[in-house]
Backbone as a ProteinNet text record, in pm:
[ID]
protein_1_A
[PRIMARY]
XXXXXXXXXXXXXXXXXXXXXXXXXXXXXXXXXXXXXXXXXXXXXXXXXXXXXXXXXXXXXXXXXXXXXXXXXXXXXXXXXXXXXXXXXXXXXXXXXXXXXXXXXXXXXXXXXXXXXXXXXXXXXXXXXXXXXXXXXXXXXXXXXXXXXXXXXXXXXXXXXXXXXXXXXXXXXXXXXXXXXXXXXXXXXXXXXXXXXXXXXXXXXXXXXXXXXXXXXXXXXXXXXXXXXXXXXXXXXXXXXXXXXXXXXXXXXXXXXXXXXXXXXXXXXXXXXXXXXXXXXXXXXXXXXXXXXXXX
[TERTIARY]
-232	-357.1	-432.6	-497.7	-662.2	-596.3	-673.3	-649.7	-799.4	-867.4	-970.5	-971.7	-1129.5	-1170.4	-1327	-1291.7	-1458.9	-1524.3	-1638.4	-1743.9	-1671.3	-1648	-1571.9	-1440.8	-1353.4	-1222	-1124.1	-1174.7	-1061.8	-1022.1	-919.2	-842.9	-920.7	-969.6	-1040	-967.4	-889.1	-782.5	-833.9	-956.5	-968.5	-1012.7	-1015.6	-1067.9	-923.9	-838.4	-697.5	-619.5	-695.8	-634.9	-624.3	-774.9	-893.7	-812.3	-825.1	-753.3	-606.6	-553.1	-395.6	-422.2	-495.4	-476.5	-541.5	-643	-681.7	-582.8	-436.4	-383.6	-250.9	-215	-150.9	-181.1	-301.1	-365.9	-376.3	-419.8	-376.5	-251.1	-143	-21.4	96.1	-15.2	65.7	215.9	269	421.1	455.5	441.1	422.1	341.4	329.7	260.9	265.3	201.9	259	139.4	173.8	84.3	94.5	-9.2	18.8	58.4	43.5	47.4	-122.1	-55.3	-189.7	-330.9	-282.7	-415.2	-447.3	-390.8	-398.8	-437.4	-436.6	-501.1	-377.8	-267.7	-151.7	-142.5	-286.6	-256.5	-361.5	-442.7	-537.5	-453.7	-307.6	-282.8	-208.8	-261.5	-147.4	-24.8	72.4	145.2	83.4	3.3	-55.3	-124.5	-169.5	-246.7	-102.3	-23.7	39	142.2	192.4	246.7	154.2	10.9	-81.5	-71	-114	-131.8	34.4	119.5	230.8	262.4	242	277.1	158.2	50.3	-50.8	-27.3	5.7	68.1	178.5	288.8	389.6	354.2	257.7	241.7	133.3	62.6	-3.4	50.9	160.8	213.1	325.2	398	485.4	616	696.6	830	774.2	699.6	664.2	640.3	577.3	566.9	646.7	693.1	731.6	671.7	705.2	649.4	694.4	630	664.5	582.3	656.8	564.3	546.8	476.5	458.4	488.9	583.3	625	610.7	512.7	461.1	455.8	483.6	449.2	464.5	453.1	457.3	578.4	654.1	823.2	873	1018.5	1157.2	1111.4	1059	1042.4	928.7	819.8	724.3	773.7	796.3	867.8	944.1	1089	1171.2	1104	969.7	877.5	818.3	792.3	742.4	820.9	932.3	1061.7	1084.9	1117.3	1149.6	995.8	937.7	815.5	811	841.2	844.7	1001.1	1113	1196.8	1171	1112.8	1094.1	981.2	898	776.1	801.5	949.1	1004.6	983.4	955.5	921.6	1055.1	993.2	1159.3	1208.4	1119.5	1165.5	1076.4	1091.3	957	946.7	865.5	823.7	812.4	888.2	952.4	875.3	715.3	668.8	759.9	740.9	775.6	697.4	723.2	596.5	497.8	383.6	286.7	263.3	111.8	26.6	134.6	234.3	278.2	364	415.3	491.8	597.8	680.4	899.5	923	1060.5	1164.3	1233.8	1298	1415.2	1504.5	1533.2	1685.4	1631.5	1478.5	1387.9	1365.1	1328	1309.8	1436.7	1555.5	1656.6	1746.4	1741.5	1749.9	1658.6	1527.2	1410.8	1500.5	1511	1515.5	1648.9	1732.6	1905.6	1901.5	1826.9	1757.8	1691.4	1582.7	1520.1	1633.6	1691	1806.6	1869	1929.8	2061.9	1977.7	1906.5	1864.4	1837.1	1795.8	1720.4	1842.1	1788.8	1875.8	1783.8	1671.6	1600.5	1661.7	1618.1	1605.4	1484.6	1498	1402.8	1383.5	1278.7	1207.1	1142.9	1194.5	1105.4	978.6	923.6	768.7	711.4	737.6	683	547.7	460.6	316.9	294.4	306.4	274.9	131.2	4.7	-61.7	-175	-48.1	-54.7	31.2	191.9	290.1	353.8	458.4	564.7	621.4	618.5	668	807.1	897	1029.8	1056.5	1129.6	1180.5	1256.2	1307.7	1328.3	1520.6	1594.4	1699.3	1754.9	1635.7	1615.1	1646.7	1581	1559.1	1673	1704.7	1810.7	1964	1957.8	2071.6	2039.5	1956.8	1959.3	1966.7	1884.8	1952.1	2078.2	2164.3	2299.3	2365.7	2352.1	2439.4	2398.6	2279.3	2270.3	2228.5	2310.8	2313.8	2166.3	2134.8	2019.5	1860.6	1923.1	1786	1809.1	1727.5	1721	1653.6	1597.6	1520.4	1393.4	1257.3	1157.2	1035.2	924.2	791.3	749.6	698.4	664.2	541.1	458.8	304.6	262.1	357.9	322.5	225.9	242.8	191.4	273.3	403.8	491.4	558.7	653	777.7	939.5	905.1	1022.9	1156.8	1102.2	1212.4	1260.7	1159.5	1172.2	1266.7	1236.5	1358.1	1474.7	1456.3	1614	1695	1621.2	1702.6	1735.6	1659.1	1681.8	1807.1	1856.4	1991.3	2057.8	2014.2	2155.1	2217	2090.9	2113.1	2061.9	2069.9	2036.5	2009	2042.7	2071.2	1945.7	1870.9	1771.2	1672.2	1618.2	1438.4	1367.3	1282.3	1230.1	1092.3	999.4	849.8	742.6	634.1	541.1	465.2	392.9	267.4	196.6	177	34.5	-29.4	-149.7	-170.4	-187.4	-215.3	-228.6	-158.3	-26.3	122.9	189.4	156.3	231	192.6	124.4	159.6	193	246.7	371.8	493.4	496.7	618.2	690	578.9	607.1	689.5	492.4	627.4	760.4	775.1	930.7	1057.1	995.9	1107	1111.7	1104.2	1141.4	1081.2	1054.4	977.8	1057.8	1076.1	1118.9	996.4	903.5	752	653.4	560.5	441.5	383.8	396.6	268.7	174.1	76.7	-28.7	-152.9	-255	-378.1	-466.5	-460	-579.3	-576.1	-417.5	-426.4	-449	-468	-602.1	-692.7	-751.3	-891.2	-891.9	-811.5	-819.5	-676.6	-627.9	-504.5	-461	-631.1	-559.1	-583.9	-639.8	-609.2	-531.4	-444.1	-283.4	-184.5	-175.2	-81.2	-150.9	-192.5	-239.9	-216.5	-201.1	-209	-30.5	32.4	195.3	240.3	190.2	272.8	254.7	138.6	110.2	169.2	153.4	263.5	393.3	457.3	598.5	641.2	537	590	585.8	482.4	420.5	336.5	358.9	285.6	199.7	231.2	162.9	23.8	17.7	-65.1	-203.1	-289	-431.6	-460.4	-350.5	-396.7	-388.8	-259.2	-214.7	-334.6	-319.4	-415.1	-551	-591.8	-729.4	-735.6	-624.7	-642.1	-585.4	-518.4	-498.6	-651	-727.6	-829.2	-944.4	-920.4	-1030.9	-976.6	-838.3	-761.1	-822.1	-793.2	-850.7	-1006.6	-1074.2	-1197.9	-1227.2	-1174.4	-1194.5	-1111.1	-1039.8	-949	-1023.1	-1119.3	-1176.5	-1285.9	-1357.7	-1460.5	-1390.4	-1286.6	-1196.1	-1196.6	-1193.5	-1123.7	-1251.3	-1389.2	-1441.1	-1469.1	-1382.7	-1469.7	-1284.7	-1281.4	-1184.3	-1081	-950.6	-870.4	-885.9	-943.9	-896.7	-1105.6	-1162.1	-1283.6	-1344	-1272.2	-1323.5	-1282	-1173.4	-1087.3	-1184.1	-1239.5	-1321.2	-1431	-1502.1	-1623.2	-1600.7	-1451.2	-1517.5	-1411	-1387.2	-1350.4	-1465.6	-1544.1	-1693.4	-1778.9	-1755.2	-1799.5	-1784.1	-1596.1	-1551.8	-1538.8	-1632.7	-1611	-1502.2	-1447.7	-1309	-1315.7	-1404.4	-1394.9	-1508.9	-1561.5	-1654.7	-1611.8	-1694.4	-1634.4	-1671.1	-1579.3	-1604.1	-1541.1	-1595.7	-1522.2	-1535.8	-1425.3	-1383.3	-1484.2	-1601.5	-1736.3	-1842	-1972.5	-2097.4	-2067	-2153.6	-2172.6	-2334.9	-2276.1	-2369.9	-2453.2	-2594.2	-2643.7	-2595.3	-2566.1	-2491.6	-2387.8	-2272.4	-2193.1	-2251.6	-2361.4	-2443.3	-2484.8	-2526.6	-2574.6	-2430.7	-2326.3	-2172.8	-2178.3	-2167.9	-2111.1	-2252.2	-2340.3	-2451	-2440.4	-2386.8	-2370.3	-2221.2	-2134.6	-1970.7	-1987.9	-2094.8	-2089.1	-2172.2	-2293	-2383.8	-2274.4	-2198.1	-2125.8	-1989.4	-1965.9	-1869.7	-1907.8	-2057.6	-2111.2	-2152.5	-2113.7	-2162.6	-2062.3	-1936.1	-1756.3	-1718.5	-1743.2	-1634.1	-1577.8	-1622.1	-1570.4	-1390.9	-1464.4	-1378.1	-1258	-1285.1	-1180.4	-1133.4	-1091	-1115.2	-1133.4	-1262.8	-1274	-1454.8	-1468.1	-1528.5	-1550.7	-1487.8	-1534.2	-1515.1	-1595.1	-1502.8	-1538.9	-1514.1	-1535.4	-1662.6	-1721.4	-1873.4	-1858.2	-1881.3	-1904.9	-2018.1	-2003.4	-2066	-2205.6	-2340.5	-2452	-2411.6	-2447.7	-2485.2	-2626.9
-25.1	-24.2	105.4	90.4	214.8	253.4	387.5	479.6	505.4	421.5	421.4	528.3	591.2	729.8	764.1	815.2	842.7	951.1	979.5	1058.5	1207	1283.6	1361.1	1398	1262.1	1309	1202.8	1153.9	1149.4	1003.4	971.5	847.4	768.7	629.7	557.8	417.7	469.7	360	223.1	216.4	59.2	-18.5	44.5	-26.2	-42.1	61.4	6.8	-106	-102.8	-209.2	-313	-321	-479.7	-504.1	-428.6	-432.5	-478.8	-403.2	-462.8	-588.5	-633.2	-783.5	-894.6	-861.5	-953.4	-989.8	-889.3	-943.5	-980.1	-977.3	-1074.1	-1188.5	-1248.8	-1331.9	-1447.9	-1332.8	-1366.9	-1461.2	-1395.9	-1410.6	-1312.9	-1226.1	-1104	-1065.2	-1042.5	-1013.6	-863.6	-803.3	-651	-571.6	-406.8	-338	-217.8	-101	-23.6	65	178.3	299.1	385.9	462.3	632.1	590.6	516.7	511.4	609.1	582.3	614.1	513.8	395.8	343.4	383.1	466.3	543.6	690.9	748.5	822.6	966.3	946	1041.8	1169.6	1218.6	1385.7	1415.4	1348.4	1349.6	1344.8	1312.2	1302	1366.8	1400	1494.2	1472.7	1543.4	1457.8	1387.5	1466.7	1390.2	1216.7	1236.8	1143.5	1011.4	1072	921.9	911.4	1015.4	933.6	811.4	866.9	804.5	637	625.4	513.1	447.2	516.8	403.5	378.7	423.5	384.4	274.9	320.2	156.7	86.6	47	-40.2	-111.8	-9.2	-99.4	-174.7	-112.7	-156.3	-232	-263.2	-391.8	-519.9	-474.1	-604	-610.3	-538.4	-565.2	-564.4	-691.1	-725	-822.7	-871.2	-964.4	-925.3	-794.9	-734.7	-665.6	-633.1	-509.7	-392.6	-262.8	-166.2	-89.2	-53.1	70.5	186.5	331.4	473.6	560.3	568.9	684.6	812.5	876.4	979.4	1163	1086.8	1191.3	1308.9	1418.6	1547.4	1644.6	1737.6	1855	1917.3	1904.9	1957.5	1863	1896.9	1821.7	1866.8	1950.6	1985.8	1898.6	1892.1	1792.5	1654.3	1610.6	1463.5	1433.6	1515.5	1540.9	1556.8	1650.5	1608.1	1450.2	1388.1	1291.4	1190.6	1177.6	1108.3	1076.7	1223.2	1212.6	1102.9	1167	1094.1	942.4	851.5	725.8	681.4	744.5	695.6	664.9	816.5	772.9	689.1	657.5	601.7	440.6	395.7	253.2	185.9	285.9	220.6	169.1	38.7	-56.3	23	67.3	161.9	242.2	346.2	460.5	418.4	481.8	457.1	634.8	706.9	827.2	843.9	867.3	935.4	1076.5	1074.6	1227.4	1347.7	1484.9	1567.4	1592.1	1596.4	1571	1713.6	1729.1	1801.6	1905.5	1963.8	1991.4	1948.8	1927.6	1839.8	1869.4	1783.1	1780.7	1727.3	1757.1	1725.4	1631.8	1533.3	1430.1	1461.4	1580.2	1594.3	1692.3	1719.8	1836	1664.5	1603.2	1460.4	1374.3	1373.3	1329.3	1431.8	1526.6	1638.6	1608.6	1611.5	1616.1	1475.1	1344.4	1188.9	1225.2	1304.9	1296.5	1387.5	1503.2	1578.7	1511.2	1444.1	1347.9	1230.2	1162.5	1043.1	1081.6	1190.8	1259.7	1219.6	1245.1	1254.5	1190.8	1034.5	907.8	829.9	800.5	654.4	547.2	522.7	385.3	352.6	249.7	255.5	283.9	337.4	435.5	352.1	332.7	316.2	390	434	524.2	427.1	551.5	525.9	559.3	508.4	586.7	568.9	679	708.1	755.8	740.3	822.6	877.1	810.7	846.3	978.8	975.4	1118.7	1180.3	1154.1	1264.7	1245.9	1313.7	1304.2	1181	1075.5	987.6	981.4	861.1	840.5	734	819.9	683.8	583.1	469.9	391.4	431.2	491.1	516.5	645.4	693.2	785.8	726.1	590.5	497.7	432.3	386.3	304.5	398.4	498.5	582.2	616.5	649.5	687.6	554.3	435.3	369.6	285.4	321	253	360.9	490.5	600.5	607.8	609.2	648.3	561.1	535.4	419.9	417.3	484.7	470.2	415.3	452.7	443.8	314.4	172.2	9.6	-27.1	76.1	-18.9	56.6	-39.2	84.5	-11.2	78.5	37.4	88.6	7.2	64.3	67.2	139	157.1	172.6	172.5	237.4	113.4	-21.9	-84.9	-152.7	-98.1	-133.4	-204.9	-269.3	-345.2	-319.3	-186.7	-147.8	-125.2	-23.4	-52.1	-157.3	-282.4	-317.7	-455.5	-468.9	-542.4	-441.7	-372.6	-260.5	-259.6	-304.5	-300.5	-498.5	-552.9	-717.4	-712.6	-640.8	-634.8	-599.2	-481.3	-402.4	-388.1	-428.9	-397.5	-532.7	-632.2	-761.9	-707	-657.7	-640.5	-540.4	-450.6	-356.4	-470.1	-408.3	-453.4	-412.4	-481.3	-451.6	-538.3	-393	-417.8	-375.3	-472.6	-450.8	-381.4	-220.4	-148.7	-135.5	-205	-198.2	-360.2	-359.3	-526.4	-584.5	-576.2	-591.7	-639.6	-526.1	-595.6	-712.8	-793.5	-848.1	-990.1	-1054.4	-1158.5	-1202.4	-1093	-1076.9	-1088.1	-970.3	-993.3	-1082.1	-1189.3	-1317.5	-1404.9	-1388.3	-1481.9	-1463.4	-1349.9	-1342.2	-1312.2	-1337.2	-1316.7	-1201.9	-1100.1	-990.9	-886.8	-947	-891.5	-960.8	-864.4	-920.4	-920.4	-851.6	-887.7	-769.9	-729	-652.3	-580.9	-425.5	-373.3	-348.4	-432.2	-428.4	-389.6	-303.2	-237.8	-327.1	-432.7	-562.8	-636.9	-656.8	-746.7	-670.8	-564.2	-493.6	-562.9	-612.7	-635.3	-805	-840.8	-970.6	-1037.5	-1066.9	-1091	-1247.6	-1310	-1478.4	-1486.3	-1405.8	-1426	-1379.4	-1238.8	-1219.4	-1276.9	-1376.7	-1468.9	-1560.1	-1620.6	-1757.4	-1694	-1599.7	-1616.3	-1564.9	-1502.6	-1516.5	-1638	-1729.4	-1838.2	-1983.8	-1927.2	-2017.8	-1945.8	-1846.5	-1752	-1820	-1756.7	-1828.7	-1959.4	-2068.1	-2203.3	-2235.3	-2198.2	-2240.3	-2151.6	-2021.3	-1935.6	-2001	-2106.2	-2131.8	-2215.4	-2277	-2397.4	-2309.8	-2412.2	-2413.5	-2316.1	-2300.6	-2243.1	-2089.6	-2072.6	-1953.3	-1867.3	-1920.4	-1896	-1809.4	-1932.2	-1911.4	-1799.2	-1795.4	-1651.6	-1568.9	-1518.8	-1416.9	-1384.9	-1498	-1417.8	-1365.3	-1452.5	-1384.7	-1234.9	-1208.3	-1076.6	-976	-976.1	-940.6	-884.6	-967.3	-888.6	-831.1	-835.5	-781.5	-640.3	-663.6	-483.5	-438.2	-490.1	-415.2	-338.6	-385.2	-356.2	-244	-252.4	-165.6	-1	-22.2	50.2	185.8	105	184.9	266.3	284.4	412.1	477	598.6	648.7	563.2	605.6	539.8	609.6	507.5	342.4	361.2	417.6	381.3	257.2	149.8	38.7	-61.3	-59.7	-93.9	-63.3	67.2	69.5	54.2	8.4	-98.3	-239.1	-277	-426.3	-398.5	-328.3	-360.7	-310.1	-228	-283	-369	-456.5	-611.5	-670.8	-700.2	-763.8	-724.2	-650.1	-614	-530.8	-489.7	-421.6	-266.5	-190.8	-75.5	26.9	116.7	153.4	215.1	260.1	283.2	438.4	533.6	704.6	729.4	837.1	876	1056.7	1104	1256.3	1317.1	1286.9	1340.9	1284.3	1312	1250.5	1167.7	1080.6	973.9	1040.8	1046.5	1067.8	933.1	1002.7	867.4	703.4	799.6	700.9	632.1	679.3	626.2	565.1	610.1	520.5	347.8	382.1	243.2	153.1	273.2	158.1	118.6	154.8	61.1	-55.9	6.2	-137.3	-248.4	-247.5	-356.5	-387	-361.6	-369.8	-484.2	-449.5	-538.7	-639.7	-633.7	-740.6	-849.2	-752.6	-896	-948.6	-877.4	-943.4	-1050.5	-1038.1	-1149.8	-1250.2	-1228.4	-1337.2	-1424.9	-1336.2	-1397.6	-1456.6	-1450.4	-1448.2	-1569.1	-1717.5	-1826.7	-1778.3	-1760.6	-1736.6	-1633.8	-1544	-1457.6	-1492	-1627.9	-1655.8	-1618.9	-1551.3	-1398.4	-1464.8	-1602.1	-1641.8	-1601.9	-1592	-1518.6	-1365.3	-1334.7	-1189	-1121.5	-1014.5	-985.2	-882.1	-901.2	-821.6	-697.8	-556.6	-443.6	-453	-395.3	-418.3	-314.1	-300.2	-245.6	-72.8	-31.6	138	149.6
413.3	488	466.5	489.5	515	648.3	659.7	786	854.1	911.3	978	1032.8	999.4	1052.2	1116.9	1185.9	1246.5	1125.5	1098.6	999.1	1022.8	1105.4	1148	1140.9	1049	1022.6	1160.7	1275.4	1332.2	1333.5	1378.1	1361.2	1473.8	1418.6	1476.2	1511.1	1652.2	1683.3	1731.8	1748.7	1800.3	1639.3	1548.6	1414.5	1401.9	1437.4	1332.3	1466.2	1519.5	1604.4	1562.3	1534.5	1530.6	1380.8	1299.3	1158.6	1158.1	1228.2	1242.7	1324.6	1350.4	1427.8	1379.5	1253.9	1125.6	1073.5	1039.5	890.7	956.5	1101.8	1158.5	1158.9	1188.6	1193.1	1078.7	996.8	856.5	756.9	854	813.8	739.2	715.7	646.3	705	681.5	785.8	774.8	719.5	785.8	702.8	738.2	704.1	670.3	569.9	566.1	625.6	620.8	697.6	626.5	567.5	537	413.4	315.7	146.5	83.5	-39.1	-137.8	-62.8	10.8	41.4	195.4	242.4	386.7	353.4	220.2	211.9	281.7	244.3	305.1	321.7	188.8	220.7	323.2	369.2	472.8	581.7	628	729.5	787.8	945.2	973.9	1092.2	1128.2	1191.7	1323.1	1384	1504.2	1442.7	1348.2	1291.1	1294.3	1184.6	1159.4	1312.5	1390.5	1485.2	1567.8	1607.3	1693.1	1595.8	1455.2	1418.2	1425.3	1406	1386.1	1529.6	1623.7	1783.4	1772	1762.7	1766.4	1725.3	1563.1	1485.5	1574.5	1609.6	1663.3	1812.6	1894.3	1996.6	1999.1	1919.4	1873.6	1799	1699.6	1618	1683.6	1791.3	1860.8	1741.1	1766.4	1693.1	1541.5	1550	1453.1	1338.3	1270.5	1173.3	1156.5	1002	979.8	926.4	994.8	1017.1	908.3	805.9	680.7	712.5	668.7	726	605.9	502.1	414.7	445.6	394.2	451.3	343.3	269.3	104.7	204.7	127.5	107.3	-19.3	41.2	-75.2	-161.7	-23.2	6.7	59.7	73	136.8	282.5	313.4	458.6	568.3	432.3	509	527.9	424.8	432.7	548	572	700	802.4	851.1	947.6	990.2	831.7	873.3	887	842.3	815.4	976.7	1082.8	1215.3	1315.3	1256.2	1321.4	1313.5	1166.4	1156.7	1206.5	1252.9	1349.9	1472	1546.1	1671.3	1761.6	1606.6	1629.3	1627.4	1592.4	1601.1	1412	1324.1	1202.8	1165.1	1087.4	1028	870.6	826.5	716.3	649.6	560.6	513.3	365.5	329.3	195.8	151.6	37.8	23.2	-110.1	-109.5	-267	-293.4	-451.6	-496.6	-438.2	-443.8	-391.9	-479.8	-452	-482.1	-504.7	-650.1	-689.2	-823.1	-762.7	-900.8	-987.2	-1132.6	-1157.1	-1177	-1191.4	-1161.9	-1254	-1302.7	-1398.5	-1322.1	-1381.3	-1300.8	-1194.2	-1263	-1174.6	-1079	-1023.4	-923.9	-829.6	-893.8	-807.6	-771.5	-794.1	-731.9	-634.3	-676.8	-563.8	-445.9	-439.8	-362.5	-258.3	-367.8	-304.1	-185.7	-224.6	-200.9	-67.7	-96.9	52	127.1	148.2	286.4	293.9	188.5	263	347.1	287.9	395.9	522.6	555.3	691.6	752.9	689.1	751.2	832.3	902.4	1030.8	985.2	903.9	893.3	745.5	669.5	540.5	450.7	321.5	230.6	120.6	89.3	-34.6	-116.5	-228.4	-310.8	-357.2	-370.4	-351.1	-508.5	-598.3	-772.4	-770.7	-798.1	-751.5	-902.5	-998.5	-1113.9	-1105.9	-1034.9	-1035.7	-960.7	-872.1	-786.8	-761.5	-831.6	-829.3	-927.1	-972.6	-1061.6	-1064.6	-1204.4	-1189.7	-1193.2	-1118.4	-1108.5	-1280.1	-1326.7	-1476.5	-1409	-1456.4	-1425.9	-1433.9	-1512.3	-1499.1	-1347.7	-1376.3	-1201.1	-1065.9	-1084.6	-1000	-974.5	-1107.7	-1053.3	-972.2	-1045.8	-989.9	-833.8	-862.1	-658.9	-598.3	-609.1	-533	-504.9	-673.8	-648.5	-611.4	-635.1	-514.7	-374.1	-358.7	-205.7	-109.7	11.8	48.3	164.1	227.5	285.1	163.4	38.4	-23	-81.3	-4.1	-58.2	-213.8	-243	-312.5	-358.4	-409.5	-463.5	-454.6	-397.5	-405	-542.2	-640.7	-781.9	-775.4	-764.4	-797.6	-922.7	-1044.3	-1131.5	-1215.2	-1221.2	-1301.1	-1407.2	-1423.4	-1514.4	-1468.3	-1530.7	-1502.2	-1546.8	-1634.4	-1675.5	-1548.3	-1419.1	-1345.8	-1245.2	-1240.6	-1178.7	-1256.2	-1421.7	-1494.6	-1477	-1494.8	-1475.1	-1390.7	-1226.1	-1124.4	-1111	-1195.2	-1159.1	-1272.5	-1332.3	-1446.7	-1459.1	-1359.2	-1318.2	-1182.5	-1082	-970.2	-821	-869.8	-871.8	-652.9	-613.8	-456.5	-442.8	-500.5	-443.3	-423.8	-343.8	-306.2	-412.2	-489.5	-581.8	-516.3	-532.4	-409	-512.8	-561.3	-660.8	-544.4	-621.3	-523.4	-611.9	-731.2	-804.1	-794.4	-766.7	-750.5	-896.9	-955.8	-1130.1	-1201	-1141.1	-1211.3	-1086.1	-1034.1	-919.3	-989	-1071.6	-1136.1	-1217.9	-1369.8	-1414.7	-1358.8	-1274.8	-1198.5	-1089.3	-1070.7	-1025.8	-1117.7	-1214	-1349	-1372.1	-1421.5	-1456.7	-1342.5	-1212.1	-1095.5	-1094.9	-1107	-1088.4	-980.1	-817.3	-743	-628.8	-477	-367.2	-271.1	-323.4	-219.2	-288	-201.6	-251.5	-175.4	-161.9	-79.8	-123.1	-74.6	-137	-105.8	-177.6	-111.4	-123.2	-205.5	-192.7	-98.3	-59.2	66.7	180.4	233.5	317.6	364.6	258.8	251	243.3	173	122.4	121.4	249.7	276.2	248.8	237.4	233.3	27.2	-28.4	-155.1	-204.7	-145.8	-169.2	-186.7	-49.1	26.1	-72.7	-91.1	-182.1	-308.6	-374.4	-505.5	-536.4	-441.3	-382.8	-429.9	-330.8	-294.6	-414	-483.6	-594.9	-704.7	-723.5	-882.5	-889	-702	-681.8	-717.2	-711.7	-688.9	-827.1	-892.7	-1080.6	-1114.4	-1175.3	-1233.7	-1322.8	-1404.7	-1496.9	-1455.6	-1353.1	-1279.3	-1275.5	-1290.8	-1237.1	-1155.2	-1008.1	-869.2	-930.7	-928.3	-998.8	-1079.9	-1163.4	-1294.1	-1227.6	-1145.6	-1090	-1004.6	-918.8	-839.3	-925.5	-1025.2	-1073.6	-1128.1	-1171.3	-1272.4	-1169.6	-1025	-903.9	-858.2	-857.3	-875	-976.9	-1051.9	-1228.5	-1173.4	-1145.6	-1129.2	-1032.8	-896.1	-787	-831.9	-887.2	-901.8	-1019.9	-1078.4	-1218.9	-1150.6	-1023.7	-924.1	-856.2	-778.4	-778.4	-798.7	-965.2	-1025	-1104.7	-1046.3	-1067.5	-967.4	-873.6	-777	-704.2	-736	-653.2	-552.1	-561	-469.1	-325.7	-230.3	-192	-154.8	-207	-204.1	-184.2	-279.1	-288.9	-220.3	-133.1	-13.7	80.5	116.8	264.5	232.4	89.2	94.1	125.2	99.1	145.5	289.4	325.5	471.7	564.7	544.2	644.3	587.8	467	442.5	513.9	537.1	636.9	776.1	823	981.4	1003.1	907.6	1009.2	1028.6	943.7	994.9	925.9	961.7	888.9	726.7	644.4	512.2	549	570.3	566.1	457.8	385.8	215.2	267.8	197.4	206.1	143.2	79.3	80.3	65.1	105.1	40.5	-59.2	-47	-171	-253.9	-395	-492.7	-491.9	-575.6	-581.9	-642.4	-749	-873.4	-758.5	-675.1	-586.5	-491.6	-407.9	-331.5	-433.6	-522.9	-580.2	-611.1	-708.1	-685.3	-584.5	-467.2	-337.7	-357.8	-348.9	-345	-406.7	-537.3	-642.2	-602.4	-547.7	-528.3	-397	-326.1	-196.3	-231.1	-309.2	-325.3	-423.6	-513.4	-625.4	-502.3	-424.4	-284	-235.6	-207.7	-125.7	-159.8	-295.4	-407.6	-453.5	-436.1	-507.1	-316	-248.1	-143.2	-150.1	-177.8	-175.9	-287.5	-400.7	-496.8	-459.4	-371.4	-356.4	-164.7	-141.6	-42.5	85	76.6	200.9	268	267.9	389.1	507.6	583	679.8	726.3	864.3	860.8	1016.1	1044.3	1194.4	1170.6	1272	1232.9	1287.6	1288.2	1383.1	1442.6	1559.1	1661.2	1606	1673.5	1578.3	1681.5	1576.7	1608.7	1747.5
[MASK]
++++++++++++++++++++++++++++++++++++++++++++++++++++++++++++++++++++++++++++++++++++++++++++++++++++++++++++++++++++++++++++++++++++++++++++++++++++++++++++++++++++++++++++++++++++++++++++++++++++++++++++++++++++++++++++++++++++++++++++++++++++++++++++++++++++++++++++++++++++++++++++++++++++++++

């Protein structure tokens, strides 16, 4: 999910309310908080305890609750690590540290320091695109040594570890976090679910294009939502991460779109053409309806 914010920076809890109670609605079955699409280095601990107590005390028992727990150091992580325990989270999601880069064995050290410590279960989090990536033999070792760590959210786009752990390690959670690669990895089985930053926004063409990959990748249905996928992430992909997430979520009513700076012109007109070709696809990307904000 997005981390709804007032223009000012602060956490705007009745949007993440209204938001967390769309993609219940939806059907989504749980959620994560505080990823690359929450925008994690923006957050601080006051921030993610306040949203994951809402989260849980809005979706109650019915969802499951995931907590991004990125930092810099082993020290921040362990801050945030304690925070998504006592905050009731069902398990964290553990990026590498971020901004400078690591050697393998600086990142399994890093992974082997925050496990020790967890009472939930851990998912590494491979972010190549904002931290040191995890190889896929990295991967698999920490999670067949260490027993708190299940499994892996792969953001990377690839499929290399996620065949690696379906061959060697048939028992991890193997969790597609790039949306791109999640209908490959249907095809070939090699996925136990998806966190996903499209389904944010667009939770019944997630779940529909899920449940049609699963049944016959090859079919008509399939087909068709991957290629309504395909272009909605090419739209995407032209504007900063999760930019293009909090344009169409004040499409859809759920929360205003605030960005960590001014919008250039050139960026003012992307969003213009990003929402006008939205309102033009919505049948196709089955995002019909939506909740309106209330007027200024």
């Amino acid at each position: 999910m997005t981390i709804p914010r007032s223009p000012q920076g602060q956490l705007d809890i009745s949007a993440l309310q209204k938001h967390l109670l769309f993609l219940a609605d939806k059907g989504v079955s749980g959620v994560a908080l505080n990823g690359a699409t929450g925008e994690y280095c923006l957050t601080t601990e006051a921030d993610l305890s306040q949203a994951l107590r809402t989260a849980r005390e809005t979706l109650g028992a019915r969802a499951t609750l995931l907590a991004g727990i990125g930092g810099a150091n082993d020290l921040q992580s362990l801050q945030l690590l304690a925070i998504a325990e006592r905050e009731r989270s069902d398990g964290v999601l553990l990026p590498m540290p971020h901004y400078f880069p690591y050697a393998q064995e600086d990142l399994s050290t890093f992974v082997t320091s925050v496990a020790a410590r967890a009472s939930i279960p851990v998912l590494l989090y491979n972010l190549p695109s904002f931290a040191s990536p995890l190889e896929p033999v990295t991967s698999l070792k920490l999670i067949r040594e260490l027993k708190q760590v299940v499994g892996i959210k792969d953001s990377s786009g690839q499929l290399d570890t996620v065949r690696l752990l379906t061959a060697e390690l048939p028992s991890a959670n193997r969790i597609i976090g790039n949306d791109d690669a999640l209908y490959e990895a249907l095809k070939e089985d090699l996925c136990d679910g998806v966190v996903s930053g499209v389904a944010c926004v667009l939770p019944e063409l997630m779940l529909a294009l899920y449940r049609a990959a699963e049944a016959n990748p090859v079919g008509a249905e399939a087909l068709r939502l991957r290629d309504s996928l395909t272009r909605f992430i090419a739209w995407l992909n032209r504007f900063p991460v999760p930019w293009g997430i909090k344009i169409i979520a004040e499409e859809r009513g759920l929360a205003t779109a605030v960005f960590p700076m001014p919008l250039s012109s050139r960026r003012a007109e992307d969003q213009r053409l990003f929402s006008e070709w939205f309102s033009q696809n919505r049948s196709a990307l089955l995002a019909d309806d939506s909740i309106y904000l209330p007027a200024n």
